[in-house]
N, C-alpha and C positions, 0 to 999 in steps of 0.2 A: 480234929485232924483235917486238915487241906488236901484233898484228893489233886496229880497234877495227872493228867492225861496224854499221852500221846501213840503214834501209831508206830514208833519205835525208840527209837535214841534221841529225834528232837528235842523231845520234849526238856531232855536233862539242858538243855542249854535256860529254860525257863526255870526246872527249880533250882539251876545253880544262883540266877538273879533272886528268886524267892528266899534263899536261904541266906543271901549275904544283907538282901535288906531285912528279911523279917526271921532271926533268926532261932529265933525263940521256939516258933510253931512249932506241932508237928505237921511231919509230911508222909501220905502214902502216894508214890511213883509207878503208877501201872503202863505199861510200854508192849502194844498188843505187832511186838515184833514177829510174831506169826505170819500175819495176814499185812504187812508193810509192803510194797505200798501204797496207801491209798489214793495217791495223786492222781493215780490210772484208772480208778476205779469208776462205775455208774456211781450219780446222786443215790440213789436207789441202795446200792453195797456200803456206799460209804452212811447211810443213815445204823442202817443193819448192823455194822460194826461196831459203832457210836454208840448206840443203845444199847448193844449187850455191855459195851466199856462203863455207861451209865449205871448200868442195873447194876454191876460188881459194885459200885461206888456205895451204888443205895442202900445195895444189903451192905456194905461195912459201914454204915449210918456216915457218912460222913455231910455235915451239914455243908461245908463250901467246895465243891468242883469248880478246876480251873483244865477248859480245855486249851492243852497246851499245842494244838494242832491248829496251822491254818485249814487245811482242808476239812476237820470235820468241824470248823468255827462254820466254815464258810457253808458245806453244802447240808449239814447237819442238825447244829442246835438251833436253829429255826425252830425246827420240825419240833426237834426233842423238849424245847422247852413247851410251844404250843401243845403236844402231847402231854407230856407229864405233869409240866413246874406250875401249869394255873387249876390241877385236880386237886380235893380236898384230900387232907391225910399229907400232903409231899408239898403244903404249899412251904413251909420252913427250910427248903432244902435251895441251894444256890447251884446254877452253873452259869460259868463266866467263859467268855470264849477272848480271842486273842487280838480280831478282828478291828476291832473298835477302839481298843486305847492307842494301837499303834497309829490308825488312822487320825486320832484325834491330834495324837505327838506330830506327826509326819505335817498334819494342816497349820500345826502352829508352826513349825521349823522352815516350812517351802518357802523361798523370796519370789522366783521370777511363776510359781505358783502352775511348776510340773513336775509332777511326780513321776515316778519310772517303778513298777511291781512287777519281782520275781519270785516265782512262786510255781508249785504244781499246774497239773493243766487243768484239777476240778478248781482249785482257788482262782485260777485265769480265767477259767470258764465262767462261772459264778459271780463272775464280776462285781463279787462283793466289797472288796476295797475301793472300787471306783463310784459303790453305792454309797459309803460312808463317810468319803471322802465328797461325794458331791453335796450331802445333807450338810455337811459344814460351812461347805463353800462350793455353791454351783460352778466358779470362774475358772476354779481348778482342770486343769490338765492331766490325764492321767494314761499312761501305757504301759502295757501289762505284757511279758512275756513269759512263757511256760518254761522251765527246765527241768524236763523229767529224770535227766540221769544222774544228777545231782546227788537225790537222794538215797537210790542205792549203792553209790558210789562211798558215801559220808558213812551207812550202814557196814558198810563193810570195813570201812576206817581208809578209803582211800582218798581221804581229803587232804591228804600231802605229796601226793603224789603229783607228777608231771602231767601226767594225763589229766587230770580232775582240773587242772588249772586252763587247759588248752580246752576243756569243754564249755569252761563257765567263761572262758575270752570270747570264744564263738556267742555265746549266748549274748553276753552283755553287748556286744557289735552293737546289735539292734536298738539297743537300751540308750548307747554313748549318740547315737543316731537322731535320738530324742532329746536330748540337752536336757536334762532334769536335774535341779540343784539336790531332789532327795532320791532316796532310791530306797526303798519296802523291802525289806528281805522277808518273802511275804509266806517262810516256810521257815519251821524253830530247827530246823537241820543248818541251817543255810548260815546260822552266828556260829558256824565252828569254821565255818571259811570266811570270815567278818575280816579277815587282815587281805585273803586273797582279793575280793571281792574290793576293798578301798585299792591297792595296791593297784590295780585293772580300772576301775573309775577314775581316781583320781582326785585331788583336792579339793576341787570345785564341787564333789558332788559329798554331799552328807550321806552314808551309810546307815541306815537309821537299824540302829539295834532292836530288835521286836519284842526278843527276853527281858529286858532294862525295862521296855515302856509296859509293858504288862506285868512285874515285880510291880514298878511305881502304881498303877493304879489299883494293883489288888493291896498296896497299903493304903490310898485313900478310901476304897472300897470297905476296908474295913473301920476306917474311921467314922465313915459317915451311917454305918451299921453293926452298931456296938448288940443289936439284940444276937448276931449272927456272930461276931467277933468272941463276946463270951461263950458260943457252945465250943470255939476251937478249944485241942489241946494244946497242951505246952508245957514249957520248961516254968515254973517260977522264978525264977535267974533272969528276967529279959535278955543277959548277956550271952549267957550258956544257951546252946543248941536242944531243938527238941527230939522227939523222937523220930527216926529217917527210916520209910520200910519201902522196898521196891518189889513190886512184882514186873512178871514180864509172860507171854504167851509161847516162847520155844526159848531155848538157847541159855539158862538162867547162868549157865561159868561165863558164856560169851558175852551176854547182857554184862554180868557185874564186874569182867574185865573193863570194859568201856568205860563202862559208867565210872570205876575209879582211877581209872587215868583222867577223864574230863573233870572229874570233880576235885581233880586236884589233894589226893590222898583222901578222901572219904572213904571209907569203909563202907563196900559194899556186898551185901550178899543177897542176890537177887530169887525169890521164890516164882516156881511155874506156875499158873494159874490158867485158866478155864473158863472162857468167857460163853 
């Protein structure tokens, strides 16, 4: 089973990408919408949170974790991995964060080689994408702005609203200011405003989807680690879907309304869990 991770509803923009390319797997969905949002939170909270989200993963053995959060890619699995993933007994166990495939897509995509990341203000703060992006390519240009209200806005499902639109114009100002041919949505909440967002850019700038590029490389990921790929479950069918389980930390009618309206008729029924 593919553990996907997030600190609330983002994260389903990621395993809606995981399930249309690798659709066979199974998937457990934990969305610790309790304690959402993390974006505001100290390094310090946001590690905190992450690791109890870890541990639930651990005790339901799941060999491959995909954190589906920038914020706890960024201020978190650092730590988590250097803690756990190199102790003996848990070296077999994976977590993947989100950080790095996007940044790698985004380095290959950029022409005039400036980037533009929007994102929470711990992933701003963290200057993690500016770190991964420079390891590729020192030349690059990178400017990051914070939108914190984004998120509890998309939480509550006001991402169609007027209001929500007039926040993220504000925001992007800054962004259009910079001339970036790509642009990071550098938070898995932020691809369900993916049309507002180009719409408000504009042609010239690539919207670079972060769901998409982190589906694609968790299917190379498991190409090039077939010892890790046979502990997943799955459907024998390649074709046919595998098994889909959601938990969530408050709210499990409100969570699984969401989630099946985003996913596009999926059957959801989301269980309370207890981190």
């Amino acid at each position: 089973m593919i553990g996907i991770f997030d600190s609330g509803y983002g994260g389903l923009t990621v395993l809606k990408a995981c399930m249309k390319l690798l659709p066979q797997y199974d998937y457990l969905y934990l969305g610790d919408n309790l304690r959402v949002p993390y974006g505001s939170r100290s390094p310090e909270t946001i590690q905190q949170f992450s690791e109890d989200a870890l541990k639930y993963f651990f005790d339901k053995k799941t060999p491959l974790t995909v954190f589906a959060c920038n914020t706890a890619s960024a201020a978190a699995l650092p730590y988590l991995q250097e803690k756990y993933l190199r102790k003996p007994g848990v070296i077999d166990r994976k977590v993947l964060g989100v950080i790095i495939p996007v940044a790698e897509k985004a380095a290959k995509m950029t022409r005039n080689k400036r980037i533009a990341v929007v994102g929470t203000r711990a992933t701003i703060r963290s200057k993690a994408y500016e770190k991964e992006l420079h390891k590729l390519d020192p030349s690059i240009r990178v400017f990051g702005v914070a939108a914190p209200l984004l998120t509890p806005l998309i939480e509550e499902g006001w991402h169609n609203k007027p209001e929500a639109r007039s926040i993220l114009k504000k925001y992007l100002a800054q962004v259009k200011d910079f001339a970036p041919d790509v642009l990071i949505l550098g938070c898995t909440h932020y691809p369900i405003m993916h049309d507002v967002f180009e719409d408000i850019m504009g042609k010239s700038v690539l919207v670079l989807d972060s769901s998409t590029a982190v589906a694609e490389s968790l299917a190379d990921y498991l190409k090039r680690h077939p010892e890790i790929e046979s502990q997943l479950g799955r459907n024998a069918d390649a074709a046919q879907p595998g098994k889909r389980i959601f938990t969530c930390t408050d709210t499990p009618e409100q969570f699984s309304e969401f989630a099946e309206k985003f996913l596009g008729g999926e059957k959801v029924i989301a269980t309370k869990v207890q981190l």
